[in-house]
PDB file of N, CA, C and O in Angstrom:
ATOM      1  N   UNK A   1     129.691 110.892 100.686  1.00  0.00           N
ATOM      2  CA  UNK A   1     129.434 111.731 101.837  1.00  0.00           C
ATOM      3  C   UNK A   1     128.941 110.846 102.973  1.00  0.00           C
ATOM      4  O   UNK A   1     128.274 109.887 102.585  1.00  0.00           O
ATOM      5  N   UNK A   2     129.091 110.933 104.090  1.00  0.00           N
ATOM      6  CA  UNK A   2     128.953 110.183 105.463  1.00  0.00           C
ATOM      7  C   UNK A   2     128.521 111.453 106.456  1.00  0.00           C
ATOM      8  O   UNK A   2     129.148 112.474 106.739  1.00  0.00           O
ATOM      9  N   UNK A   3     127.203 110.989 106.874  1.00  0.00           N
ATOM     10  CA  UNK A   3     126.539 112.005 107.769  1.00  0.00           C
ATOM     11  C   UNK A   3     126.061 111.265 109.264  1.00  0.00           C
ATOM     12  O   UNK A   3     125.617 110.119 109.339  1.00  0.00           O
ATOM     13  N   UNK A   4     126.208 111.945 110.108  1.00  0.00           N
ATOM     14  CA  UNK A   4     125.857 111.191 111.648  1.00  0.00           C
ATOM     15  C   UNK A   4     125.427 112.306 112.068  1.00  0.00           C
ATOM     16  O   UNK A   4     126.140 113.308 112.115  1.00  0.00           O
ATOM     17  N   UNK A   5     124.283 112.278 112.405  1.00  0.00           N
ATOM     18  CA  UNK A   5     123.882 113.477 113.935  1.00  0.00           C
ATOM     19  C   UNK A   5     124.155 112.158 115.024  1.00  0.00           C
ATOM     20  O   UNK A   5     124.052 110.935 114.924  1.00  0.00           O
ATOM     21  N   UNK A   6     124.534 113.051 116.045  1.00  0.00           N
ATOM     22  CA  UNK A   6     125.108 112.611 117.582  1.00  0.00           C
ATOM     23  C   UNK A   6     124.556 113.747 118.020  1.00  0.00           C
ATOM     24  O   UNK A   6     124.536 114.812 117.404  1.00  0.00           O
ATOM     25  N   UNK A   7     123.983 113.473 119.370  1.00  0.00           N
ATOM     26  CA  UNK A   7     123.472 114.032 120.920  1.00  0.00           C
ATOM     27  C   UNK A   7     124.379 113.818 121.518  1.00  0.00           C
ATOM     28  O   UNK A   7     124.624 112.701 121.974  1.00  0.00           O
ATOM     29  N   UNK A   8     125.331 115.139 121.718  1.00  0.00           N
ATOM     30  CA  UNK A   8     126.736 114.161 123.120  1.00  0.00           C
ATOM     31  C   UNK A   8     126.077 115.091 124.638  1.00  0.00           C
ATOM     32  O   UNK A   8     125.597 116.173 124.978  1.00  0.00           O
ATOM     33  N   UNK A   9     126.409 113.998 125.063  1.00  0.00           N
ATOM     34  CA  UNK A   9     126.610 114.577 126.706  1.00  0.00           C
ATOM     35  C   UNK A   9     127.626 114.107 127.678  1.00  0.00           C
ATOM     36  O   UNK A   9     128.592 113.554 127.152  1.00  0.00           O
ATOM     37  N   UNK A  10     127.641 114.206 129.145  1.00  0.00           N
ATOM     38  CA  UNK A  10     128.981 113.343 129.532  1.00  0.00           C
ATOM     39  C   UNK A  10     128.749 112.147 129.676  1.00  0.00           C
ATOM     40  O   UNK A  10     128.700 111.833 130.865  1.00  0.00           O
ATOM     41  N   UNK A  11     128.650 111.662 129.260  1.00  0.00           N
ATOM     42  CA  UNK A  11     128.748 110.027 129.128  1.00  0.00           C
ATOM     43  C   UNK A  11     129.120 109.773 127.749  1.00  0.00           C
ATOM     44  O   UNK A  11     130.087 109.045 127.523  1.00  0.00           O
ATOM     45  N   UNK A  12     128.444 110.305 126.785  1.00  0.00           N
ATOM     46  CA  UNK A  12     128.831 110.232 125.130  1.00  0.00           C
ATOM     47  C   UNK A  12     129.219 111.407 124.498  1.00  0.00           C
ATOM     48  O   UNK A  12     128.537 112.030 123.684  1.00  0.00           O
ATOM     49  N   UNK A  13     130.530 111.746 124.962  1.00  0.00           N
ATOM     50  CA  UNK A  13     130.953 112.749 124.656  1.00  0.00           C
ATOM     51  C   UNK A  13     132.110 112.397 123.430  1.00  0.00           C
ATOM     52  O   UNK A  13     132.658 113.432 123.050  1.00  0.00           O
ATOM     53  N   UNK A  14     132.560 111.254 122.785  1.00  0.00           N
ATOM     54  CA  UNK A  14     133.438 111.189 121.833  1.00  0.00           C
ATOM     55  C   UNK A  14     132.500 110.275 120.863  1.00  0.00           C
ATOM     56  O   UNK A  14     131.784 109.352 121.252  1.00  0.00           O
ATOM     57  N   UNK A  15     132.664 110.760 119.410  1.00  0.00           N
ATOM     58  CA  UNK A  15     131.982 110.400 118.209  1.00  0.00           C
ATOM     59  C   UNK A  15     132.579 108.885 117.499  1.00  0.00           C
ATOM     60  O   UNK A  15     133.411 108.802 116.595  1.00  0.00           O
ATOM     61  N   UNK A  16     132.006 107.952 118.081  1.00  0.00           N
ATOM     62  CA  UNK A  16     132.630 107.050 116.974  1.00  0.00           C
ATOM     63  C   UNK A  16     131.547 106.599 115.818  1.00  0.00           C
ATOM     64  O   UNK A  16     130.323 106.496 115.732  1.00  0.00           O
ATOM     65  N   UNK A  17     132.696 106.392 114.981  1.00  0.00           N
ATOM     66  CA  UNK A  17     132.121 106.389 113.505  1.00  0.00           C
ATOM     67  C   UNK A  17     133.344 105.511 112.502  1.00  0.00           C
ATOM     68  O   UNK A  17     134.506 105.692 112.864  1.00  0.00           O
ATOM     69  N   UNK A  18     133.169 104.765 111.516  1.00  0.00           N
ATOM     70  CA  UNK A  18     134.004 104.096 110.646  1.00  0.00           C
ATOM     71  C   UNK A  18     133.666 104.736 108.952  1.00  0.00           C
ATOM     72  O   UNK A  18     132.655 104.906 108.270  1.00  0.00           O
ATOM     73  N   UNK A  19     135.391 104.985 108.753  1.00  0.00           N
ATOM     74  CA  UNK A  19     135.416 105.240 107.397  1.00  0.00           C
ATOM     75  C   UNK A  19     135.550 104.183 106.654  1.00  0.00           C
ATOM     76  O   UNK A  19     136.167 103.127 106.796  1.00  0.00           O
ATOM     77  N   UNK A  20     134.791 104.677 105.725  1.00  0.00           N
ATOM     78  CA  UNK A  20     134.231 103.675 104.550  1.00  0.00           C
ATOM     79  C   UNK A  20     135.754 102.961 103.481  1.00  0.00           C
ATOM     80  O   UNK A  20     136.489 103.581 102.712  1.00  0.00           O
ATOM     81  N   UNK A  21     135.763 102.140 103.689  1.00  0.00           N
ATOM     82  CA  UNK A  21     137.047 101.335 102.735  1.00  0.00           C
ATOM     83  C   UNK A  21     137.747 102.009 101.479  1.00  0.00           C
ATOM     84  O   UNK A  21     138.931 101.969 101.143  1.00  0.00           O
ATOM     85  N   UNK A  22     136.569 102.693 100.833  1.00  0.00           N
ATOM     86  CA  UNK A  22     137.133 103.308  99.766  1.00  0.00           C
ATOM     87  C   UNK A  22     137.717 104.858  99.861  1.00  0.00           C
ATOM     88  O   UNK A  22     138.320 105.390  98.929  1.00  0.00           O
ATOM     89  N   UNK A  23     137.391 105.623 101.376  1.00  0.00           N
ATOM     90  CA  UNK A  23     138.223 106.681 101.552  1.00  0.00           C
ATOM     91  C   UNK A  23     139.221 106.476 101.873  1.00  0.00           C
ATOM     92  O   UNK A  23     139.966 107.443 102.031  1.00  0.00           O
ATOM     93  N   UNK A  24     139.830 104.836 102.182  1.00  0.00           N
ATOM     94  CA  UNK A  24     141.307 104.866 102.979  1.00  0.00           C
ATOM     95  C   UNK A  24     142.625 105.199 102.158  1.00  0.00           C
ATOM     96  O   UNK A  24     143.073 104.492 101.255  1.00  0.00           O
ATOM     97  N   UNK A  25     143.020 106.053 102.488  1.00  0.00           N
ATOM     98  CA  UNK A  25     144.219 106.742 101.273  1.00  0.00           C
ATOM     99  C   UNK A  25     143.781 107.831 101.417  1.00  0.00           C
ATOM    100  O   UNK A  25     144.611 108.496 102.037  1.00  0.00           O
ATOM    101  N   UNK A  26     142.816 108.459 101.155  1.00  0.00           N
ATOM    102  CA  UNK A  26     142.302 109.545 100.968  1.00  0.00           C
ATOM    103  C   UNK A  26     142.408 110.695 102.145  1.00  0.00           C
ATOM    104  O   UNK A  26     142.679 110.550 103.337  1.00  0.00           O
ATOM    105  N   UNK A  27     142.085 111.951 101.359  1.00  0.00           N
ATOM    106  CA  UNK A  27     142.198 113.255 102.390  1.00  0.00           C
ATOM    107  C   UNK A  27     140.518 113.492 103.068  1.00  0.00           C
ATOM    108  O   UNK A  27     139.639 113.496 102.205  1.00  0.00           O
ATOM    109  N   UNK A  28     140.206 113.620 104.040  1.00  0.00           N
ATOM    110  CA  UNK A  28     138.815 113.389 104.566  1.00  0.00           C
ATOM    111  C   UNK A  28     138.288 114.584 105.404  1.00  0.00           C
ATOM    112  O   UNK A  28     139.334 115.178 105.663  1.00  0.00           O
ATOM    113  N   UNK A  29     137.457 115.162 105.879  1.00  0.00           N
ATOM    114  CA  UNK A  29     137.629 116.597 106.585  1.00  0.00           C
ATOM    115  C   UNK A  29     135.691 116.214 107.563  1.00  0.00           C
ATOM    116  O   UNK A  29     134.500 116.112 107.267  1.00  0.00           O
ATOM    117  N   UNK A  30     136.711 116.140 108.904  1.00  0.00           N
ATOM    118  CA  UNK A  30     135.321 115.986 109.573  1.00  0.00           C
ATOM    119  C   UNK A  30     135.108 117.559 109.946  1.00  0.00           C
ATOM    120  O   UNK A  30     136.058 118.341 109.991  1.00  0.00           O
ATOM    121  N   UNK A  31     133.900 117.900 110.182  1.00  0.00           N
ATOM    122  CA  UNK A  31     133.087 119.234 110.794  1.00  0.00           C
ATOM    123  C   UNK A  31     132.188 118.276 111.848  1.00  0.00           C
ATOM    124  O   UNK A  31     131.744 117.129 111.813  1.00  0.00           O
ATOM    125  N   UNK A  32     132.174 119.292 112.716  1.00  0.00           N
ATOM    126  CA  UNK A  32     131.530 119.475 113.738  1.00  0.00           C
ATOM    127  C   UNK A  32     130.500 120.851 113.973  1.00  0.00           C
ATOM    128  O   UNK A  32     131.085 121.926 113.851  1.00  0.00           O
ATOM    129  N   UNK A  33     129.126 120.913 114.276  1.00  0.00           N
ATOM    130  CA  UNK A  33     128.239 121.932 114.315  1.00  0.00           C
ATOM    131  C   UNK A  33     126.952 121.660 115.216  1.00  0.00           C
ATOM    132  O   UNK A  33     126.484 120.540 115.420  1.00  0.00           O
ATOM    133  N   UNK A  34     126.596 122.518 115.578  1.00  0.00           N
ATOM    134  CA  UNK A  34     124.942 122.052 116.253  1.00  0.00           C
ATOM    135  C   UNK A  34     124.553 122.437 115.302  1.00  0.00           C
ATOM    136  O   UNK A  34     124.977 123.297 114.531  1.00  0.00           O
ATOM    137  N   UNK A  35     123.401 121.589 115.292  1.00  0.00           N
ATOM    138  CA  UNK A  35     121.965 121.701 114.105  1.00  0.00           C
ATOM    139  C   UNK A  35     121.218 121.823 114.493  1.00  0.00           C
ATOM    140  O   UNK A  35     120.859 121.220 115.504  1.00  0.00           O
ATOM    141  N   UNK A  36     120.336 122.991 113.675  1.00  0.00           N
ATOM    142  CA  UNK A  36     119.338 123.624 114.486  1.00  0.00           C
ATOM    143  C   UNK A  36     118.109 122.442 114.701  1.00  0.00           C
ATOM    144  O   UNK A  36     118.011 121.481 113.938  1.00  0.00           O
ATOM    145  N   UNK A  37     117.257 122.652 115.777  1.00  0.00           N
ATOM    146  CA  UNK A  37     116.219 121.732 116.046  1.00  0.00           C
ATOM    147  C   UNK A  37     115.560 121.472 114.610  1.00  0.00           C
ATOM    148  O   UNK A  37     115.348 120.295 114.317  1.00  0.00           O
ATOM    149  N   UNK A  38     115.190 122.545 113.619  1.00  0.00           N
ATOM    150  CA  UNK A  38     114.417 122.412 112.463  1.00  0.00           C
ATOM    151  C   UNK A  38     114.962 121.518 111.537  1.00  0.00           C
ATOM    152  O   UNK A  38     114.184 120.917 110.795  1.00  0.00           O
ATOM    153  N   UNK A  39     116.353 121.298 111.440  1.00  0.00           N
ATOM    154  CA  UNK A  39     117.181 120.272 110.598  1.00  0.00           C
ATOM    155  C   UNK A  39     116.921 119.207 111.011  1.00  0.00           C
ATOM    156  O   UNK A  39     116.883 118.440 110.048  1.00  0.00           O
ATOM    157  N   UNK A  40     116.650 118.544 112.197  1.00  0.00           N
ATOM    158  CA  UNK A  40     116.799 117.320 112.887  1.00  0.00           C
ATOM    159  C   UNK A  40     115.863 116.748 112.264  1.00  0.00           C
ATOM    160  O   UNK A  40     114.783 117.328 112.157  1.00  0.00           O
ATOM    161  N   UNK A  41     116.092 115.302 111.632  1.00  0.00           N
ATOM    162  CA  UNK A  41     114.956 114.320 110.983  1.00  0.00           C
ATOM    163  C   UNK A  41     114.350 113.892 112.353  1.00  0.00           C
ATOM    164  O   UNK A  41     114.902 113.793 113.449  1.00  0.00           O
ATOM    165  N   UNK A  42     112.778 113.619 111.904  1.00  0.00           N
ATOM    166  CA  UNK A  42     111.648 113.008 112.971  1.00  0.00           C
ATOM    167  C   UNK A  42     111.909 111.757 113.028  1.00  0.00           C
ATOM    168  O   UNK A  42     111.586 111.114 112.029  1.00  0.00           O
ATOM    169  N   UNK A  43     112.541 111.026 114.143  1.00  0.00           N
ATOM    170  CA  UNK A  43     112.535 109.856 114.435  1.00  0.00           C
ATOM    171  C   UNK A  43     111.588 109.775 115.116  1.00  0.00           C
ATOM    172  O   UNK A  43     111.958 108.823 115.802  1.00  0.00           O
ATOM    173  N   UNK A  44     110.510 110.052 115.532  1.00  0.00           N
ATOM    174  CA  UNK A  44     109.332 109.808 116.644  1.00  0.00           C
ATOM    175  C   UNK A  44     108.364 108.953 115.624  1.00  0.00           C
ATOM    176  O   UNK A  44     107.341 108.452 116.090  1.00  0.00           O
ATOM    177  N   UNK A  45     108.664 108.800 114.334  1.00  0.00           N
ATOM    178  CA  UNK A  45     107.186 107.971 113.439  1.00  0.00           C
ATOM    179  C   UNK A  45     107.603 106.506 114.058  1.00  0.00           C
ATOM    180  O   UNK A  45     108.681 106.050 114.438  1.00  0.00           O
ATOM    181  N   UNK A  46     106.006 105.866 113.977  1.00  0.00           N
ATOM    182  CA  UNK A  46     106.482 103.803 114.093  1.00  0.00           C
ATOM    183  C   UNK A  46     106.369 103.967 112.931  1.00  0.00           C
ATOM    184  O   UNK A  46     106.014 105.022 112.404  1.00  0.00           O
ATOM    185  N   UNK A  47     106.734 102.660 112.211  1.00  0.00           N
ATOM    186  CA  UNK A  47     106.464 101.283 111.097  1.00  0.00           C
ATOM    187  C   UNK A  47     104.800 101.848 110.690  1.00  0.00           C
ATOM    188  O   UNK A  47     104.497 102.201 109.551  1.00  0.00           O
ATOM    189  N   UNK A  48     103.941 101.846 111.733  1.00  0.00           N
ATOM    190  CA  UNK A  48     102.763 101.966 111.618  1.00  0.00           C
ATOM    191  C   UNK A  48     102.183 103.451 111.331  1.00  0.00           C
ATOM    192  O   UNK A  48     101.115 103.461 110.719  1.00  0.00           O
ATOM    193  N   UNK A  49     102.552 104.296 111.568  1.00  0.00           N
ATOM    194  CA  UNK A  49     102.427 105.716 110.993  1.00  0.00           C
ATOM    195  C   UNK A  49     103.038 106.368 109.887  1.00  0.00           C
ATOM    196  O   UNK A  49     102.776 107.443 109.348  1.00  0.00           O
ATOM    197  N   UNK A  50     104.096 105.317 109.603  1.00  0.00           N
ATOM    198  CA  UNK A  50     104.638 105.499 108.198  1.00  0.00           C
ATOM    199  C   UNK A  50     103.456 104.818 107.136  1.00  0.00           C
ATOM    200  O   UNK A  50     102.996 105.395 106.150  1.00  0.00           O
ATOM    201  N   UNK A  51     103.198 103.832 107.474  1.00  0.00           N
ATOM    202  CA  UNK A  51     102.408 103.342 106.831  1.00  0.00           C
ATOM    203  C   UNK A  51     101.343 103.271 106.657  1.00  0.00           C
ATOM    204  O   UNK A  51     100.836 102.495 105.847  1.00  0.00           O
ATOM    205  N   UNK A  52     100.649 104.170 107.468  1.00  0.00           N
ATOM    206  CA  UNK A  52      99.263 105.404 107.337  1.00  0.00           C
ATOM    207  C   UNK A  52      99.519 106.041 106.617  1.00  0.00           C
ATOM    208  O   UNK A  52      99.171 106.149 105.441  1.00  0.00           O
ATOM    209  N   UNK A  53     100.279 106.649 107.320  1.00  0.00           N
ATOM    210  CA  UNK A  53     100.758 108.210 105.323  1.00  0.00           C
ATOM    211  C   UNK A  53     101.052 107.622 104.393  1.00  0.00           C
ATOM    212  O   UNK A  53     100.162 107.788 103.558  1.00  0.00           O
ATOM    213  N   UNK A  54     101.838 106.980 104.011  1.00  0.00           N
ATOM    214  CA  UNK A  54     101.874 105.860 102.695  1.00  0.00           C
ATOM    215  C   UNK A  54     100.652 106.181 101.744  1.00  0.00           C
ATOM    216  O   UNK A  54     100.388 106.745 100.682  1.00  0.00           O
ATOM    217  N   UNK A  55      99.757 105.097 103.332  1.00  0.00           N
ATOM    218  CA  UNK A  55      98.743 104.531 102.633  1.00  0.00           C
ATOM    219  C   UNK A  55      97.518 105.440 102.005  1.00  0.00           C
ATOM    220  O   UNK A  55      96.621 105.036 101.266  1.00  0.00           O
ATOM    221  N   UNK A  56      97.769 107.060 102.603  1.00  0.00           N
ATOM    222  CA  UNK A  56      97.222 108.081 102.625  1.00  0.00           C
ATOM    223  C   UNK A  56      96.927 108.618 101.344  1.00  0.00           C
ATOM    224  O   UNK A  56      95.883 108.998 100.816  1.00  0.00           O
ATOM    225  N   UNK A  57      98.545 108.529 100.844  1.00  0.00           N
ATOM    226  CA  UNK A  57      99.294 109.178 100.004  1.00  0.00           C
ATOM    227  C   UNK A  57      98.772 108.409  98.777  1.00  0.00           C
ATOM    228  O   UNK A  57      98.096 109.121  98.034  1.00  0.00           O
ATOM    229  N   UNK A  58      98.973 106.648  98.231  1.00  0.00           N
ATOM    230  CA  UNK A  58      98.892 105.811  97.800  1.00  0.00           C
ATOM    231  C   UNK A  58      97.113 105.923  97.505  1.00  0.00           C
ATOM    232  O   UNK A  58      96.944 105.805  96.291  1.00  0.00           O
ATOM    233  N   UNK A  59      95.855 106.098  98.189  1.00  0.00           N
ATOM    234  CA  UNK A  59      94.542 105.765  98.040  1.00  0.00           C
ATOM    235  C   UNK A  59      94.097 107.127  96.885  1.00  0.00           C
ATOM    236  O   UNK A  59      93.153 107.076  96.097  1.00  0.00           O
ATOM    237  N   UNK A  60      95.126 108.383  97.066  1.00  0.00           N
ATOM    238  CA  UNK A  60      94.493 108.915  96.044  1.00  0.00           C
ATOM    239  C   UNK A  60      94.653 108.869  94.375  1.00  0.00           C
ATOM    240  O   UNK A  60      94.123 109.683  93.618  1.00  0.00           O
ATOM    241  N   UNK A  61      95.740 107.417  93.843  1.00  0.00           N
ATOM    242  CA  UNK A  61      95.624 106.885  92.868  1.00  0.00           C
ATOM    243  C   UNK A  61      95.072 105.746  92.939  1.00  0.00           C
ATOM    244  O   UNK A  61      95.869 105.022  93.536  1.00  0.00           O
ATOM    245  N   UNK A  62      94.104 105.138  92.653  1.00  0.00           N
ATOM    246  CA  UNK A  62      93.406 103.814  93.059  1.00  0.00           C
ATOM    247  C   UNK A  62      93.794 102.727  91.516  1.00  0.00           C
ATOM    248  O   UNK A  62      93.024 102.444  90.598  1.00  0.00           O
ATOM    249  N   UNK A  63      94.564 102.508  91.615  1.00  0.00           N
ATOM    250  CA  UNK A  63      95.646 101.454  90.410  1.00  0.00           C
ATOM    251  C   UNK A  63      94.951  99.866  91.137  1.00  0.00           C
ATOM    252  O   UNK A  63      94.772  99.604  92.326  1.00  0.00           O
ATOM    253  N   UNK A  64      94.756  99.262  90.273  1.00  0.00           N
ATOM    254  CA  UNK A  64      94.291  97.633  90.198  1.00  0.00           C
ATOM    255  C   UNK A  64      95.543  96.970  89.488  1.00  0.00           C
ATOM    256  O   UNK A  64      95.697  96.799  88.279  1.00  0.00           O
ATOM    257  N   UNK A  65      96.061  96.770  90.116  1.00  0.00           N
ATOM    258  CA  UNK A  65      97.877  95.686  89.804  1.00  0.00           C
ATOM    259  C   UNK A  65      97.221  93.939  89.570  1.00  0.00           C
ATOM    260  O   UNK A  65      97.490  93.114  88.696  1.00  0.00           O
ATOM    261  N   UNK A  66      96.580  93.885  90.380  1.00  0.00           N
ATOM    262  CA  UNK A  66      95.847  92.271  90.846  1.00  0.00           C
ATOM    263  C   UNK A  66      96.539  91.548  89.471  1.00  0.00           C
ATOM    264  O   UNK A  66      97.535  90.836  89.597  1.00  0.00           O
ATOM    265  N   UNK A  67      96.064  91.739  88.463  1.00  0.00           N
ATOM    266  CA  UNK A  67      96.035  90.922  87.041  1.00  0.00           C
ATOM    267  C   UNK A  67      97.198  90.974  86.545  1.00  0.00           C
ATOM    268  O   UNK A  67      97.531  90.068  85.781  1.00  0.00           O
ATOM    269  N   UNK A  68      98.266  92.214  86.896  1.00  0.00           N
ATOM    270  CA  UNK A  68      99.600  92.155  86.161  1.00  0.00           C
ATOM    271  C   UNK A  68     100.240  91.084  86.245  1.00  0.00           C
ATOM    272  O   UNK A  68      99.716  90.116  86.796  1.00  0.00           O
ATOM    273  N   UNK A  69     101.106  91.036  85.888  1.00  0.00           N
ATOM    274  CA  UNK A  69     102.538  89.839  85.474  1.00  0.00           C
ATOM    275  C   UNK A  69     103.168  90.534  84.492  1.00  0.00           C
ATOM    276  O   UNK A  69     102.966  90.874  83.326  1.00  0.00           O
ATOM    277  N   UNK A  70     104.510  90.697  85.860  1.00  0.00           N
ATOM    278  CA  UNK A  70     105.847  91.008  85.039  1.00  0.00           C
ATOM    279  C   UNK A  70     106.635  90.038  83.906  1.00  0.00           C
ATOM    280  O   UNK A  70     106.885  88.841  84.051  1.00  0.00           O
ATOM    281  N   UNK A  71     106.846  90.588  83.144  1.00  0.00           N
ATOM    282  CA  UNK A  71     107.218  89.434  81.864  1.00  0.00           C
ATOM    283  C   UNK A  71     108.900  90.645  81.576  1.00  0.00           C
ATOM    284  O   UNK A  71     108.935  91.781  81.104  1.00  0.00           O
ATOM    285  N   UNK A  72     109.994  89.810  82.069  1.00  0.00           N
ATOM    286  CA  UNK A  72     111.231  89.802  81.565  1.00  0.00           C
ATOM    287  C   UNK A  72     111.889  90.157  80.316  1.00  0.00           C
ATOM    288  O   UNK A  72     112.675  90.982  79.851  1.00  0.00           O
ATOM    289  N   UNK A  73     111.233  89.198  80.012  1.00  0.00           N
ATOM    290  CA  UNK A  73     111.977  89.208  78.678  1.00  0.00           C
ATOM    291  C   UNK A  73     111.412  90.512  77.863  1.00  0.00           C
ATOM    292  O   UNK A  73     112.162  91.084  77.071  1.00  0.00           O
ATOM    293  N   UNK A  74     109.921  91.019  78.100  1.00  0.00           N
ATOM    294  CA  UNK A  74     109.313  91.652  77.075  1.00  0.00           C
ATOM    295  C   UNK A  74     109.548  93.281  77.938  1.00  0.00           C
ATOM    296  O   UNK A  74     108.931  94.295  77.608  1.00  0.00           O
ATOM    297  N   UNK A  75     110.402  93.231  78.892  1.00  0.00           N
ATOM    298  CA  UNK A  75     110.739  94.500  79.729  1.00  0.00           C
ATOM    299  C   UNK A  75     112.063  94.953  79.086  1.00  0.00           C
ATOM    300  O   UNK A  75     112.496  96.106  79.117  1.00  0.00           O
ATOM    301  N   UNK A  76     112.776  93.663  78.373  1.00  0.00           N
ATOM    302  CA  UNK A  76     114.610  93.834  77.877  1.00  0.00           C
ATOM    303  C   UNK A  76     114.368  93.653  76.683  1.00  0.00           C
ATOM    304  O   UNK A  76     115.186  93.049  75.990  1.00  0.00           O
ATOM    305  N   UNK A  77     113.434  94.032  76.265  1.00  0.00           N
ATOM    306  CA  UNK A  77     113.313  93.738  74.485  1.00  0.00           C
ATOM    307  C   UNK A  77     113.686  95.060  73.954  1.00  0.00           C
ATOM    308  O   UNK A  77     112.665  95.698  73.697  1.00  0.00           O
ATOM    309  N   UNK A  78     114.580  95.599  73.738  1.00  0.00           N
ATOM    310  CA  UNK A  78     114.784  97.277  73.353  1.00  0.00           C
ATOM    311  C   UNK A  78     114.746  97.269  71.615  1.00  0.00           C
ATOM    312  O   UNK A  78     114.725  98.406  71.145  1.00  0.00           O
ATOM    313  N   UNK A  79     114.737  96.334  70.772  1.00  0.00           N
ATOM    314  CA  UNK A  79     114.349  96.963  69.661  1.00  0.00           C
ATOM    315  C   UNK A  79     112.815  96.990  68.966  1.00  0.00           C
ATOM    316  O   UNK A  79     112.618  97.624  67.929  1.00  0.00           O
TER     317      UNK A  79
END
């Protein structure tokens, strides 16, 4: 599945977009719709407010990793 929201106006009024290599051959069916304001993902977060809530989210398990070490071999040991 291949999803794009676009804002057109007159200046960007035609959708470009590239199909993916492995639909070429294939039967493909674009739609077109407005989406309601409530659908629209929040692009207004920074880097930095993502990573407040994260960190928000993250403080109410308080896990001590410090001492681990991943060990390979004893992760692929299945018998």
């Amino acid at each position: 599945m291949y999803r794009k929201i676009f804002t057109p106006s007159e200046q960007n009024s035609s959708i470009p977009f590239t199909i993916p290599q492995e639909w070429y051959g294939r039967p493909v069916e674009i739609i077109v719709f407005p989406v309601g304001a409530e659908e629209l993902p929040q692009q207004t977060s920074t880097p930095q407010s993502r990573r407040k809530k994260r960190e928000e989210l993250l403080d109410k398990y308080p896990i001590d990793l410090s001492g681990f070490k991943f060990n390979r071999d004893e992760a692929n040991d299945y018998d």
